[in-house]
C-alpha positions in Angstrom: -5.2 -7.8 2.4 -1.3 -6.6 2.1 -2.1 -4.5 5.3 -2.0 -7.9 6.9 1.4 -9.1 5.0 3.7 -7.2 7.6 3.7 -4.1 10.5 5.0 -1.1 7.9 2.5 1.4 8.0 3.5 1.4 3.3 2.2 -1.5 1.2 5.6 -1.2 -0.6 8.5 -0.2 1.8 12.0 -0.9 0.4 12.6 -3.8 3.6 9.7 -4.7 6.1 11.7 -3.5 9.5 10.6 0.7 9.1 13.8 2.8 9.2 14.3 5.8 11.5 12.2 8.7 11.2 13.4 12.4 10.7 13.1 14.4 13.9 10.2 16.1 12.4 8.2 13.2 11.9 8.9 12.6 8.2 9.6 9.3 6.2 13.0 9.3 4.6 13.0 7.5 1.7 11.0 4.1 2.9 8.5 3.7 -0.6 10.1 1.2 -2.9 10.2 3.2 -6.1 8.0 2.8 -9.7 9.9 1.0 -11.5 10.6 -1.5 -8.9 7.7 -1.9 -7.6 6.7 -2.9 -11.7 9.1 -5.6 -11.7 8.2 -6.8 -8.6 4.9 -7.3 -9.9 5.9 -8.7 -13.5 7.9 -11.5 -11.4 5.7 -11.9 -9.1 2.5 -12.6 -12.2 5.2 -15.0 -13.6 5.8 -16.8 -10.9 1.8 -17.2 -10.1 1.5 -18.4 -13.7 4.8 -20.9 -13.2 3.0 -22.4 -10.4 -0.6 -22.7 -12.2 1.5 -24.4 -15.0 3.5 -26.5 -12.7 0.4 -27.7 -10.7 -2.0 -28.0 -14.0 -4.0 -25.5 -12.7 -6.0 -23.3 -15.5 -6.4 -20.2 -13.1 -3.4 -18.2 -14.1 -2.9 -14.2 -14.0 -4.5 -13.2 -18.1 -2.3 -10.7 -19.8 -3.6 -7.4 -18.7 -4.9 -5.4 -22.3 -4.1 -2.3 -21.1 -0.1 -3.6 -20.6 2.5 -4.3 -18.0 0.9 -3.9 -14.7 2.4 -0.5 -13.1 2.6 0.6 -9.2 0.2 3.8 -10.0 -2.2 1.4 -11.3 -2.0 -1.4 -8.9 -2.4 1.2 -5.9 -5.8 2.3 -7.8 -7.0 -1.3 -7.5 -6.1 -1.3 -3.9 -7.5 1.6 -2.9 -10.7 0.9 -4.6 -11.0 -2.8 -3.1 
């Protein structure tokens, strides 16, 4: 499903338009790192759960027992979907 989202060829790129690449082929820098990614997806559960409030719905994102949603486990789930 975030394949569809935008053109990059990474689920997480640090802006949607894909910079240059080096002569040899290589990305340069393009991922969005850990720890944003992380907050990313902490404000992005909250938000969810503002709108499910805000609309009465009872559907909201549960608190995940094994903590704070990371990047290295939300790829997992991604790649396992």
């Amino acid at each position: 499903m975030l394949e569809r989202l935008h053109p990059h060829p990474l689920l997480f790129p640090t802006r949607i338009a894909p910079f240059a690449r080096a002569a040899n082929g290589k990305r340069q820098g393009q991922a969005r790192p850990d720890n944003l990614i992380s907050e990313d997806l902490t404000k992005f559960v909250s938000w969810v759960n503002a709108e499910c409030r805000r609309r009465g719905r009872t559907d909201a994102i549960p608190l995940d027992p094994s903590g704070p949603l990371a990047a290295s486990r939300f790829r997992r789930t991604l790649a396992c979907a």
